[in-house]
N, C-alpha and C positions, 0 to 999 in steps of 0.2 A: 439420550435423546438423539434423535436422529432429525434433523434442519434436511426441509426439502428446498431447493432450491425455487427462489419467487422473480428472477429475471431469467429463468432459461427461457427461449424462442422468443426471448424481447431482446435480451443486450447481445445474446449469442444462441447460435440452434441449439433444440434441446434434441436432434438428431445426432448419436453418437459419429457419423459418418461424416455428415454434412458439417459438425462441429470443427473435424479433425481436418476434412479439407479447408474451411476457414482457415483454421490456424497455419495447416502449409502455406497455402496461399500468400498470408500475411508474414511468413517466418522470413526473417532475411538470413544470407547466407552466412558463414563461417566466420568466428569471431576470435581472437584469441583469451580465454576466461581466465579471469583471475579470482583470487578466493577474495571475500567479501565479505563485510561486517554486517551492510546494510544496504537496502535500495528504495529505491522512490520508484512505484510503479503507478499510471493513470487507471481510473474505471470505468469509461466509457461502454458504448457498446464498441464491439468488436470492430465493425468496419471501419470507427474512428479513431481508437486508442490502442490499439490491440497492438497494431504494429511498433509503437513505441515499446507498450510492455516487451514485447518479442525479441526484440533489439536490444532492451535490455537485459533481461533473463539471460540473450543468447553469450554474455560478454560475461557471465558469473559462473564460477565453481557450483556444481550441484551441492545442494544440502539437504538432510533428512529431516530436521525438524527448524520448524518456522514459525515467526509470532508474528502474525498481521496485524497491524494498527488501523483502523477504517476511521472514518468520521460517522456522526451519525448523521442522517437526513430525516431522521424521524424524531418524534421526543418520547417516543418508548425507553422504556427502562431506565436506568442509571446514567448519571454521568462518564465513569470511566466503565465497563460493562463487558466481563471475561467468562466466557462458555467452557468450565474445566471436565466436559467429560459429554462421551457420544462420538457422531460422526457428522459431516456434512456429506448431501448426495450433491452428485454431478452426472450429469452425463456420462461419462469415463468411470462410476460408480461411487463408490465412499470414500472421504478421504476423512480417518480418527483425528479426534482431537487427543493430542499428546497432554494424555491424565497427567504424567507423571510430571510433566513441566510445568501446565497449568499447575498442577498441587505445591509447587515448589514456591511461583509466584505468590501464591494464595497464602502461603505463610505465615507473612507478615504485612499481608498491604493490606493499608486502609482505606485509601482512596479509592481502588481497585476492587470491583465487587463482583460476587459470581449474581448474572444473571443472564438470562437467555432472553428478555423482553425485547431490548436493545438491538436483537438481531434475528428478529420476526420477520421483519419487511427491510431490512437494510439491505444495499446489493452492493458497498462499496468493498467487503472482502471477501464476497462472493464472487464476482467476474475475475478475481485474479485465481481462483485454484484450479481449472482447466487451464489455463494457461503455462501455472510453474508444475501440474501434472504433467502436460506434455513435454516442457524442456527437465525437467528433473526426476521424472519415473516416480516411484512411492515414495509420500510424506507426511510427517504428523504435523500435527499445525495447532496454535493456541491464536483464537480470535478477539480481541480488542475491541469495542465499538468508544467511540469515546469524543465529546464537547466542548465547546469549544469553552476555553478558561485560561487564566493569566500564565504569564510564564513559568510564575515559581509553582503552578501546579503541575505545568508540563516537567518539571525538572522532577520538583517531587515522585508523578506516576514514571520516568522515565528511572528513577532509584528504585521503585517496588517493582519495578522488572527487571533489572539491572540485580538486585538482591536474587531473584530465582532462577537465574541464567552465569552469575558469576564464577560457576564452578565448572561450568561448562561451555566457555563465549566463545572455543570455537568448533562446535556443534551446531551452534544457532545462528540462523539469519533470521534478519529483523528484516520487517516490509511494512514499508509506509504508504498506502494508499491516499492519494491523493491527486483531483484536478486541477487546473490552475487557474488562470483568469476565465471566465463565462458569460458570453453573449456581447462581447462587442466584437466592433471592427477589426479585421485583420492587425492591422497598424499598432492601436492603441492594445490589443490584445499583448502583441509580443514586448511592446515595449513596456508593457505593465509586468506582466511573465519575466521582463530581462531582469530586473530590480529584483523582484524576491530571488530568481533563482542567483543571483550574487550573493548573496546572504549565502542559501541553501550550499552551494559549492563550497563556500568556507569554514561551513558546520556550523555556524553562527545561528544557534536555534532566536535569543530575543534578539537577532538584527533583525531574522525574518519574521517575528511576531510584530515587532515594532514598524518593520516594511508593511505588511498586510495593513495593519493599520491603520498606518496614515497617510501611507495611497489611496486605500480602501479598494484594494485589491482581492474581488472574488474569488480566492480561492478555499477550495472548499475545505480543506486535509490539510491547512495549515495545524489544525491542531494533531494528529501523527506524525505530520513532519517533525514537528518540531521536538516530540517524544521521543522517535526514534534518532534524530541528530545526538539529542542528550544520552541515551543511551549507549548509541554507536560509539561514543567517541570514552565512555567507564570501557568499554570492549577492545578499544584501541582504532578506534577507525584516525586517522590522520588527515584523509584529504576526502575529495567526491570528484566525480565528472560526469558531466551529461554526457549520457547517451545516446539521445536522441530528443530532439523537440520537435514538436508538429504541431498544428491548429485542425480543429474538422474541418477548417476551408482545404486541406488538402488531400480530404479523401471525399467532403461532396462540393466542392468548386463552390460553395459559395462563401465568400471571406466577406460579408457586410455583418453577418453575427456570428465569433467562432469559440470555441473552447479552446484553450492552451493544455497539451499533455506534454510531459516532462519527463524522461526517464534517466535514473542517477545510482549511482554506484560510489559507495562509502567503503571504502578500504583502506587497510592499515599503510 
């Protein structure tokens, strides 16, 4: 199957030119990289989140093959919902889904289903592979869409991925797509965003289930986060650090309703 992309020249140009100078634009400079188990990247559109993303990518070791976690925002397909073969296009061209990792996963998981419905109209792991295309050159990728559910499920789907990658945990980076607080006040935004991401920096997947909760904190990728924490950490991840926080009040100037973007790095 070949997945055509359904937010290009909405969240970012579907001009390979115009795309590329975006992402300059937004790239910040020199970072010193470290090798990486996992990261937390936002999905905004570009002029809002991108720069986080960028900032973050720029501070990771390249890697060739990638398992994106997305949320779902639609109720197409499955609950947990894995595309084990094809390509996605982008702008920049195709990028394969790595058969051979998805088939590894697919092994033994239950929860973990192969469907492509899930990820028809989704755009939440779609906006991030121009992005680690431009900072990491060619890569195969296995895509996730996945619902929100209790903790012991996220531990659970974070073991049937954890089972298809353990023979090779350091090959793989894990990416957790996810936004954070949405549509309040500058204020109340960040100080709702400071709580979860306490959790999220101490690997603490049910603190930050348990935060989301009973703040009732908008965030949307609570359920990847919390997967790829539990997984990062069967891989050896130790610690996390934000890389970068921003709200959209600070790329369009208005802070009375903003989104929180978060970007973090889980390494041993």
């Amino acid at each position: 199957m070949l997945r055509k992309p359904v937010v290009s020249g909405q969240f970012y140009p579907s001009d390979p030119g115009e795309l590329a100078g975006l992402i300059n634009e937004l790239a910040p400079g020199g970072f010193p990289k470290r090798v990486a188990r996992a990261i937390v990247l936002p999905h905004a559109g570009y002029r809002y989140s991108a720069r986080v993303a960028l900032a973050t990518l720029a501070r990771v070791l390249p890697k060739k093959r990638i398992i994106i976690v997305g949320p779902k925002h639609t109720d197409l397909g499955c609950d947990f919902s894995l595309v084990k073969e094809g390509a996605w296009e982008i702008p920049f061209g195709q990028i394969p889904i790595d058969e051979e990792l998805a088939a590894s996963i697919m092994t033994n998981a239950t929860l973990i289903r192969e469907d492509t419905r899930a990820h028809e109209r989704e755009h939440s792991i779609e906006v991030q592979l121009p992005l680690i295309h431009h900072c990491f050159g060619s890569f195969t990728f296995v895509p996730i869409a996945c619902q929100r559910a209790s903790i012991k499920t996220y531990q659970a789907v974070a073991a049937e991925i954890y089972e298809g990658i353990k023979t090779l945990p350091d090959e793989v980076l894990l990416v957790a797509s996810s936004d954070m607080t949405h549509y309040e006040p500058e204020a109340r935004a960040r100080a709702q965003d400071r709580l979860a991401l306490e959790y999220i920096v101490k690997l603490d997947a049910e603190g930050l289930v348990g935060c989301v909760r009973r703040e009732n904190i908008s965030m949307c990728g609570v359920a990847p986060v919390a997967i790829v924490i539990e997984c990062a950490k069967r891989i050896g991840a130790r610690k996390a650090n934000i890389a970068l926080y921003q709200t959209s009040g600070d790329s369009s100037g208005d802070y009375n309703s903003v989104v929180g973007y978060a970007g973090i790095v889980m390494s041993s």
